[in-house]
C-alpha positions in Angstrom: -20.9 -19.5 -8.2 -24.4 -18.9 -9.8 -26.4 -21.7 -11.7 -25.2 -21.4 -15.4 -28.1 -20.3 -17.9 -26.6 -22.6 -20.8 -26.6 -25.9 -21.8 -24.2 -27.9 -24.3 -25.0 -30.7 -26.3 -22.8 -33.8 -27.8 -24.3 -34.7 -31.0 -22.2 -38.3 -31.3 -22.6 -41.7 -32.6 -22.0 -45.3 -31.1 -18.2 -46.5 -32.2 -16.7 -42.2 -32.6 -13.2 -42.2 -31.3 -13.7 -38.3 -31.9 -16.9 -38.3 -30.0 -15.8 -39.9 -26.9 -12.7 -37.3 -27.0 -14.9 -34.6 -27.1 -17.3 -35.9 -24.4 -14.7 -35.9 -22.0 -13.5 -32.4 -22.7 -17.0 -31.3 -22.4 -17.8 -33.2 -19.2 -14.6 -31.8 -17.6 -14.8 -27.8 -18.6 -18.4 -28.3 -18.4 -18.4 -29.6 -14.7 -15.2 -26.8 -13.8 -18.0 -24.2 -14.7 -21.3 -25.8 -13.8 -22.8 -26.3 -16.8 -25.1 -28.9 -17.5 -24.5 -31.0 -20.5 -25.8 -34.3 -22.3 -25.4 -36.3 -26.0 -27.3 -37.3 -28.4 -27.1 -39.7 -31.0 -27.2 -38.6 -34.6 -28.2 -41.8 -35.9 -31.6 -41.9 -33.7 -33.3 -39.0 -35.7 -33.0 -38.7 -39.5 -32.6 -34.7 -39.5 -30.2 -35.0 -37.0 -28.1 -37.7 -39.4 -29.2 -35.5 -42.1 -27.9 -32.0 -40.6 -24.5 -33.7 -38.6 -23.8 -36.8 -39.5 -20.5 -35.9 -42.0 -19.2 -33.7 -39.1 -19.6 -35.4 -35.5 -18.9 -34.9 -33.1 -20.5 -31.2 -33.2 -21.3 -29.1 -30.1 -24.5 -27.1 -29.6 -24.7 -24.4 -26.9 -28.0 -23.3 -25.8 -29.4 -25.0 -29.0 -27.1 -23.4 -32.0 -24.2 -24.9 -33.1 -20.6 -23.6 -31.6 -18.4 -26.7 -33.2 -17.7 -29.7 -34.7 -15.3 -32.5 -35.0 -12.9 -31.4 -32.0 -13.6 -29.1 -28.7 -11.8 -25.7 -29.1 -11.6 -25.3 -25.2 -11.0 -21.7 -24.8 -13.7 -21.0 -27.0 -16.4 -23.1 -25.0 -15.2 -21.7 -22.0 -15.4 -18.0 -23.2 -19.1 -18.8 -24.8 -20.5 -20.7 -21.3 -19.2 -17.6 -19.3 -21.1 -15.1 -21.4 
């Protein structure tokens, strides 16, 4: 399978039961189809608090945002195959 051109961001915060949900959605379809992923904490930058805080968790994919509060799978799966 070829090297995936995307990545995906977790925008969380420490003590998200929502957050850790969707990090372990991500890890798994995210490892199925090679894509490299990572978090960040909203509450280390204050634009980031600023821009997600009310909504985490939110996924970014290749930078833009593609969801928040819960992993729709079959979307993230169709948007990392593209």
């Amino acid at each position: 399978m070829p090297e995936s051109q995307h990545t995906v961001v977790v925008m969380t915060r420490v003590g998200c039961s929502a957050c850790e949900r969707a990090e372990q959605d991500v890890e798994r379809i995210c490892a199925e189809l090679g894509v490299p992923w990572s978090t960040a904490d909203v509450d280390t930058d204050p634009e980031w608090r600023a821009e997600y805080g009310d909504r985490v968790p939110v996924i970014l994919v290749d930078g833009a945002e593609h969801g928040y509060w819960s992993v729709d799978e079959e979307r993230l799966r169709a948007a990392l195959r593209a």
